[in-house]
matplotlib code that plots the C-alpha trace (Angstrom):
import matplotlib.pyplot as plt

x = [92.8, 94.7, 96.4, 99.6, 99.0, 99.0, 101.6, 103.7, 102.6, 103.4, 106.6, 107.2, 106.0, 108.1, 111.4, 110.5, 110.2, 113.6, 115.5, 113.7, 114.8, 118.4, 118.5, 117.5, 120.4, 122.6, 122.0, 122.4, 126.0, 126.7, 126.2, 128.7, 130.5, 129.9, 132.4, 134.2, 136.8, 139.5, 142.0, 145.0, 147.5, 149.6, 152.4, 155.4, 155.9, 155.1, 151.2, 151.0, 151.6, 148.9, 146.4, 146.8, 146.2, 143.2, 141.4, 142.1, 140.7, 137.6, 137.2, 137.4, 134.6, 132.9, 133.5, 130.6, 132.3, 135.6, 137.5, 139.3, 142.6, 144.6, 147.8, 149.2, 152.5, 151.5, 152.8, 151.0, 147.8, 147.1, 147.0, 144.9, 142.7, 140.7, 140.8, 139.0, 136.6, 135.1, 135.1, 136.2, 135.4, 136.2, 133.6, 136.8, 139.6, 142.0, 142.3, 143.1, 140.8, 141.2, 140.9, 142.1, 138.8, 136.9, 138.3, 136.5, 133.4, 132.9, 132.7, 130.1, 132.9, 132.4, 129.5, 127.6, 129.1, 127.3, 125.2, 128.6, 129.7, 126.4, 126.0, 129.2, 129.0, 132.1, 130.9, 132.8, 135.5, 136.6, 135.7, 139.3, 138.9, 135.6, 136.3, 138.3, 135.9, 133.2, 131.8, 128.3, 127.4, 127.8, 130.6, 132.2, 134.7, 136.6, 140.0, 142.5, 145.3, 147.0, 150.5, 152.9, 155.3, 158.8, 162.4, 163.8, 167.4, 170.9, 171.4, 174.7, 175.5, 174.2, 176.2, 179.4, 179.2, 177.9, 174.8, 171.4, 167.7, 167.3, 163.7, 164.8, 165.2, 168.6, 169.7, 168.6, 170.4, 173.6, 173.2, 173.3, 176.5, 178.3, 177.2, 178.4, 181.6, 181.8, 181.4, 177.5, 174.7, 172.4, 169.1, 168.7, 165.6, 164.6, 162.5, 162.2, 158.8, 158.2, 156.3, 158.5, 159.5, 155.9, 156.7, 159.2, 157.2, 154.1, 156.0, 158.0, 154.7, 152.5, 155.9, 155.9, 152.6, 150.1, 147.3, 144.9, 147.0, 148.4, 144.8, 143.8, 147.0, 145.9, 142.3, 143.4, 142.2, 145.9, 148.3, 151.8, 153.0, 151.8, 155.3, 154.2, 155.7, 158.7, 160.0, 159.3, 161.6, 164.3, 164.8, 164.1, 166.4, 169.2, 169.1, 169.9, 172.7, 174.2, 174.3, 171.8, 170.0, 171.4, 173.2, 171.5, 168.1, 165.8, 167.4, 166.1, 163.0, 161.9, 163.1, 166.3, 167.0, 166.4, 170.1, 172.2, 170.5, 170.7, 174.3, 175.2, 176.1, 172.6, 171.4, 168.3, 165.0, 161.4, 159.7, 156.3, 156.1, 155.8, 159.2, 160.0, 159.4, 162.4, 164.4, 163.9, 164.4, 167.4, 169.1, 169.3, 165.8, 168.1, 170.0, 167.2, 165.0, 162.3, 161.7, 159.2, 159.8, 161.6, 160.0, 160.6, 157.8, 157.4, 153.9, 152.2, 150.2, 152.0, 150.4, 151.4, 151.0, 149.0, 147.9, 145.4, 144.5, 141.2, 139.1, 136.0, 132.9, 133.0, 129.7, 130.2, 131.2, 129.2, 128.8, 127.6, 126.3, 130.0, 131.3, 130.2, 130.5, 134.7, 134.4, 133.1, 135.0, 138.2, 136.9, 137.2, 139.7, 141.6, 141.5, 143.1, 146.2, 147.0, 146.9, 148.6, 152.6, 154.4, 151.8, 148.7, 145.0, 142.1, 139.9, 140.4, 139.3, 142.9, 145.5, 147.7, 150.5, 153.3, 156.6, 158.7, 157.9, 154.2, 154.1, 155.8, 153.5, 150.4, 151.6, 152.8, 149.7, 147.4, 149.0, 149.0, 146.7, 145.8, 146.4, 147.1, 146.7, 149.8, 150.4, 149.2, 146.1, 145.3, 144.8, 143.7, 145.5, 146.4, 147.9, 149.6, 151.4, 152.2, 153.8, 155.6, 157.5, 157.9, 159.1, 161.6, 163.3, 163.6, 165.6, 167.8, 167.8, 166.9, 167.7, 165.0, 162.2, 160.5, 159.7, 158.9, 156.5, 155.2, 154.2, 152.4, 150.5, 149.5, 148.5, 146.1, 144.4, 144.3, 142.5, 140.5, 140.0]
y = [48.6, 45.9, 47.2, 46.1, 48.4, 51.0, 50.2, 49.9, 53.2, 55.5, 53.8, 54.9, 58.3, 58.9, 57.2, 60.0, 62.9, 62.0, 61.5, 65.1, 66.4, 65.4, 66.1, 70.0, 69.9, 68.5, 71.2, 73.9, 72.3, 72.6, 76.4, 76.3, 79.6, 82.1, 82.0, 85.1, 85.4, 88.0, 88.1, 91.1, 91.7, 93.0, 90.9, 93.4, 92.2, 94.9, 95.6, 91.5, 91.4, 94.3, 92.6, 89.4, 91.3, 93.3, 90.3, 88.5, 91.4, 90.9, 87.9, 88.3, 90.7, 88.7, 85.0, 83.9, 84.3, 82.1, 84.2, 82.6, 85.3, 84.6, 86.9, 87.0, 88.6, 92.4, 92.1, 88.7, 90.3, 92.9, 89.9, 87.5, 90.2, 90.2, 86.3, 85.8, 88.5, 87.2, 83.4, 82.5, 85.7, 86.2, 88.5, 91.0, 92.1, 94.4, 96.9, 100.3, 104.0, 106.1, 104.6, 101.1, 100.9, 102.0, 99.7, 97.2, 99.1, 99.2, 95.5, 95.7, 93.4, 95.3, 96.2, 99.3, 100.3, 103.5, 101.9, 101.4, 104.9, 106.4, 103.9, 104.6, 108.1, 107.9, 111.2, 113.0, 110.8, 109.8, 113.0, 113.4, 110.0, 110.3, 111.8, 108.8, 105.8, 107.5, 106.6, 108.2, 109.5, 105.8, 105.0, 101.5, 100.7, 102.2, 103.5, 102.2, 103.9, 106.6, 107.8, 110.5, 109.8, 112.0, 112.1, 110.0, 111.2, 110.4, 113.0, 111.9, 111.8, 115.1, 116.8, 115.2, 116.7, 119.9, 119.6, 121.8, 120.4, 121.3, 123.6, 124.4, 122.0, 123.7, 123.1, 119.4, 118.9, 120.8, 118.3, 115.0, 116.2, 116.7, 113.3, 111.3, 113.2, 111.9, 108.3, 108.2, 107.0, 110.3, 108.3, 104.7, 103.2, 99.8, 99.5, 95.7, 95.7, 99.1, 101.0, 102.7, 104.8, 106.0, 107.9, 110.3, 110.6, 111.3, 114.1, 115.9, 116.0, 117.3, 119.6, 120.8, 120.8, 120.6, 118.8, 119.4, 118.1, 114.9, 113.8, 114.5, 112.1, 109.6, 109.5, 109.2, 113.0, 114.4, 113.0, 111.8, 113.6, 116.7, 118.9, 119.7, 116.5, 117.8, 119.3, 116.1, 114.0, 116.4, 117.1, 113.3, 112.4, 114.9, 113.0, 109.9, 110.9, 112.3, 109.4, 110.5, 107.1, 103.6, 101.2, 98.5, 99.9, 97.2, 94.3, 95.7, 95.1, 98.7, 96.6, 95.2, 99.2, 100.0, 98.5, 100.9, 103.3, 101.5, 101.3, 104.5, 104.1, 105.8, 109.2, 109.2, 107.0, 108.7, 106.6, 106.0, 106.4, 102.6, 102.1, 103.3, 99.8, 98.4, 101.6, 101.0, 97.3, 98.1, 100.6, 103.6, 105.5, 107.8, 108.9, 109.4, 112.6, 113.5, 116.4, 117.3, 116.6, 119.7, 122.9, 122.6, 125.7, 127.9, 129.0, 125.6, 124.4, 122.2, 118.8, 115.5, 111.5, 110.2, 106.7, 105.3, 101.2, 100.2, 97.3, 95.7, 93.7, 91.3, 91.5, 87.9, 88.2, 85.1, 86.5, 90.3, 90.6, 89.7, 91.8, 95.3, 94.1, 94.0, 96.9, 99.0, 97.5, 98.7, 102.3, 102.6, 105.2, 102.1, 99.8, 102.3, 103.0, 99.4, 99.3, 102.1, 101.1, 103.0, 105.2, 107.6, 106.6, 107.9, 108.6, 112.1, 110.4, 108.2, 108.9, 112.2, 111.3, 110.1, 110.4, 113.0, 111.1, 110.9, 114.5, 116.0, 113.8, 115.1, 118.2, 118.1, 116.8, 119.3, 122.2, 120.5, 122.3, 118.7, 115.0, 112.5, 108.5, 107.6, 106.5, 103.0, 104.0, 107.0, 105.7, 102.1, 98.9, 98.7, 102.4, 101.9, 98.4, 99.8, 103.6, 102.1, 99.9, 102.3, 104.6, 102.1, 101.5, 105.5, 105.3, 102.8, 104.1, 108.0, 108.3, 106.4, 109.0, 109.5, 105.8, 105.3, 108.4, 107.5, 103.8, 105.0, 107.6, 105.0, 102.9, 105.5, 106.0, 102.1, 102.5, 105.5, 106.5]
z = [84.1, 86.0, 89.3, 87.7, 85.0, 86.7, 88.9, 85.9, 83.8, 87.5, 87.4, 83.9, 84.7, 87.4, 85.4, 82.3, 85.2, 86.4, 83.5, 82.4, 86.0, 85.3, 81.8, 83.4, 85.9, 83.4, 81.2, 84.1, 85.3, 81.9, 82.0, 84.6, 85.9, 82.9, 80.9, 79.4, 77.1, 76.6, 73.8, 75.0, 72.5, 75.8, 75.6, 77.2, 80.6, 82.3, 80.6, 80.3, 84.3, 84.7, 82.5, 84.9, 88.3, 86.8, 85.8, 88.8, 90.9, 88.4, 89.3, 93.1, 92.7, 90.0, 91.0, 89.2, 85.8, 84.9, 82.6, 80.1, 79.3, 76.1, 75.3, 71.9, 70.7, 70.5, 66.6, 65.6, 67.2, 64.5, 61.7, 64.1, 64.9, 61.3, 61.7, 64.8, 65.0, 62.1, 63.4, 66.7, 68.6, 72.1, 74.2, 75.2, 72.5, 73.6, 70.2, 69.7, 69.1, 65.6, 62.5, 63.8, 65.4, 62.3, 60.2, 61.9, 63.0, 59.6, 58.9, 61.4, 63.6, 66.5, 69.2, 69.7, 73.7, 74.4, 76.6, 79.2, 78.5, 79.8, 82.6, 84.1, 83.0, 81.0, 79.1, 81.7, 83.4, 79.7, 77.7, 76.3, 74.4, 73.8, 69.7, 69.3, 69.9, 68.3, 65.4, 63.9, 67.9, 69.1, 71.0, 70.0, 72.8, 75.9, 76.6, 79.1, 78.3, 76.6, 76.7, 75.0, 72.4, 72.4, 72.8, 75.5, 75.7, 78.2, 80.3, 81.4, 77.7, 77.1, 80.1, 79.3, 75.7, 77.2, 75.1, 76.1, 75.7, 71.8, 71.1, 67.7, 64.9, 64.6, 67.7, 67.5, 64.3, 65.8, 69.1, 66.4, 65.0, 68.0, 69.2, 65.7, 66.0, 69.6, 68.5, 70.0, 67.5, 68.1, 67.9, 68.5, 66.6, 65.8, 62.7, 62.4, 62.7, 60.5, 63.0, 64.6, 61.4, 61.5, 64.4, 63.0, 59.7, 62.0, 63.5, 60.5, 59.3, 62.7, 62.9, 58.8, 58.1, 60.8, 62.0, 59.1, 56.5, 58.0, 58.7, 55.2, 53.9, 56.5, 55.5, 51.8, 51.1, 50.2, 47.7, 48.7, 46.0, 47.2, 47.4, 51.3, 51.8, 49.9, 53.3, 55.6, 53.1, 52.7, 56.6, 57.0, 54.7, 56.1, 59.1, 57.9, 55.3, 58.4, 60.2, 62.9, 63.0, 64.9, 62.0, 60.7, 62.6, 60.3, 61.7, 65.3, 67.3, 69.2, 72.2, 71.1, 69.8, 73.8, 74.2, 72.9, 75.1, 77.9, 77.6, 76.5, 72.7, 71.7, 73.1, 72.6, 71.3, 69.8, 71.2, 73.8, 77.5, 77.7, 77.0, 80.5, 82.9, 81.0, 81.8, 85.3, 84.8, 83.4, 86.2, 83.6, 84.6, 86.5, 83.9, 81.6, 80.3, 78.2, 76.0, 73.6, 69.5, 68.7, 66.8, 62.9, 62.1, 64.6, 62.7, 63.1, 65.4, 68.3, 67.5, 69.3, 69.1, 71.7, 71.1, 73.1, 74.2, 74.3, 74.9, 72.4, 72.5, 69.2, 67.1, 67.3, 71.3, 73.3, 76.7, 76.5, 79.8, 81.5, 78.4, 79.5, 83.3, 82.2, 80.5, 83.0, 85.2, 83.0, 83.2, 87.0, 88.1, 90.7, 87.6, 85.2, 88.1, 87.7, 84.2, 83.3, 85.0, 82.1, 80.9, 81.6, 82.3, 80.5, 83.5, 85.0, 88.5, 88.4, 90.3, 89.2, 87.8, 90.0, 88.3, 86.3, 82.6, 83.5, 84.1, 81.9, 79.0, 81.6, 80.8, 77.4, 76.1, 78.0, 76.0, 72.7, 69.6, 68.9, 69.3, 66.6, 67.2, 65.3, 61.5, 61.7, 63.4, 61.8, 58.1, 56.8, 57.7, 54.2, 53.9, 57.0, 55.7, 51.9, 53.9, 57.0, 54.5, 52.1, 55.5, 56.4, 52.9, 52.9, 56.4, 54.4, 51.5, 50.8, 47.0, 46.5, 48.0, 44.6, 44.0, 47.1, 47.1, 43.9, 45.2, 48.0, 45.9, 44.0, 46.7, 48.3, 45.2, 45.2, 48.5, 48.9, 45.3]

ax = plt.figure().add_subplot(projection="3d")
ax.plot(x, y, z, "-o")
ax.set_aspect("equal")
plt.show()
């Protein structure tokens, strides 16, 4: 072989190596920071602004992963939810415990956590959630927030029409009329977006029949023609052929429904803890109290709505590793205070509750016989869709309970029969 043979076959050689050593760095810079992706359906400013700060911290402590953070409107997220977990699936998705959770556990659509809830000992700093992201002893997410749902109501109002904090049903009904006779709506509420109505069916229920019996309904094991739910119509009903309710509450976001409130046409507002940042906003949170849903039965149980946020690892999720790094990074008790602005944090380690709402849903909730996510997370997507709309028309129109009953019944056999 010729000198200038080999001369040429070393240069060769050494080209190949090189375009091989590139082609390995190129494929490394394409790696890049590690990218993970979050899809929050917190879109009210005050929980969006949280969501921002926490992942910024998480990336001060973590700068080796870019995090990609994508905020849809809290009502559009429940639809693109089913869409992208089964195609485009981030490695985060903000969701909620109960059923809502279940639904998509069962399509095998989200990932097996319990390794994060025994690594960060969760079992204990979370044990009050734990029922409600567990599915078959594994746990399939972890829990940011929770919060109390009751009456928000005008004090100022209240004193002016010498009015006392109603325990009795009685005494709540007695309260509405003086209010409508006073020119006040007694209870603002914006149904727009249904859900809102699910609250007050959730709680003539919890208050009528207990906590046993609404679970059966919402897991399709109790007819809505069952005459138990005789009672919850008929007191339901009362209210709203009394004029209790806000007019034209269906044209009304549960935020636009904050304005009569706020300006002292409304008295008071079922509603969640969270509604209590735009209170402040709004220079009212002074003139504002909280009581618990008034007694209907004083022989059942004292059961209460407490929803609770959580965050998910898609099945389909392409950067586990950073995945569970977020999620345990949710869980920590200096995390959850900044989450949590309006409402409380799952982690017994956070910070004890700091204001007068807080507390009294702190201490609400640790008396309660029981706590129930709320309607639409309690049964199936499609049970909660066919009965919040069928629990809207009925705030519209009452006369119509037995169709409306009689659709849904049909409906749940549709679903679980």
């Amino acid at each position: 072989m010729s000198k200038r043979i080999i001369v040429l076959m070393l240069s060769v050689f050494v080209l190949i190596s090189g375009v091989f050593a590139a082609g390995q760095q190129d494929a490394a810079m394409d790696e890049g920071p590690k990218m993970l992706v979050i899809n929050s359906n917190q879109s009210d400013p005050s929980t969006k602004a949280a969501v921002a700060e926490t992942v910024a911290l998480f990336q001060e402590e973590y700068p080796e992963i870019e995090v990609q953070l994508n905020t849809f409107d809290h009502e559009a997220y429940k639809t693109a939810i089913r869409n992208f977990l089964a195609t485009e699936a981030p490695d985060v998705a903000f969701w909620f415990a109960g059923n809502r959770m279940k639904f998509f556990v069962d399509q095998n659509l989200f990932m097996d956590v319990s390794d994060v809830w025994k690594d960060e000992d969760l079992y204990d700093s979370m044990s009050s959630s734990l029922n409600s992201l567990t599915i078959n002893n594994k746990q399939y997410g972890v829990p940011w927030s929770y919060y109390q749902w009751g009456i928000y109501y005008r004090m100022d109002i209240f004193e002016k029409y010498g009015l006392s904090v109603p325990e009795t049903w009685d005494e709540f009904m007695s309260n509405n009329d003086v209010l409508v006779a006073n020119g006040i709506a007694p209870v603002t509420i914006g149904t727009k977006y249904l859900w809102t109505a699910a609250g007050w069916f959730d709680y003539f229920n919890l208050r009528v029949n207990g906590y046993e019996f609404h679970m059966e309904l919402m897991t399709g094991k109790a007819s809505y023609l069952d005459p138990k739910l005789d009672k919850v119509f008929d007191l339901w009903g009362d209210m709203v052929k009394r004029g209790h309710f806000l007019e034209n509450h269906a044209t009304y976001s549960w935020q636009e429904a904050q304005a009569p409130l706020i300006k002292g046409e409304a008295a008071m507002y079922l509603i969640g803890n969270f509604m209590m940042p735009d209170m402040e906003s709004a220079g009212v949170i002074d003139k504002i109290g909280f009581f618990q849903f008034p007694i209907i039965d004083p022989s059942v149980g004292v059961y209460e709505d407490a929803p609770t946020d959580t965050i998910h690892i898609p099945a389909k999720a392409k950067n586990v590793e950073a995945a569970k790094m977020f999620l345990a990074f949710m869980t920590r008790p200096d995390v959850q205070d900044i989450m949590n602005p309006g409402s409380l944090p799952p982690s017994k380690y956070a910070s004890a509750p700091d204001d007068r709402f807080k507390k009294a849903g702190f201490e609400m909730l640790g008396k309660a016989d029981g706590l129930a996510q709320f309607y639409d997370r309690d049964t199936t997507p499609e049970m909660a869709k066919a009965g919040m709309e069928g629990f809207q028309e009925f705030m519209v129109y009452p006369d119509r309970e037995d169709a409306i009953r009689t659709r849904l019944e049909r409906e749940r056999k549709s679903l679980f029969e």
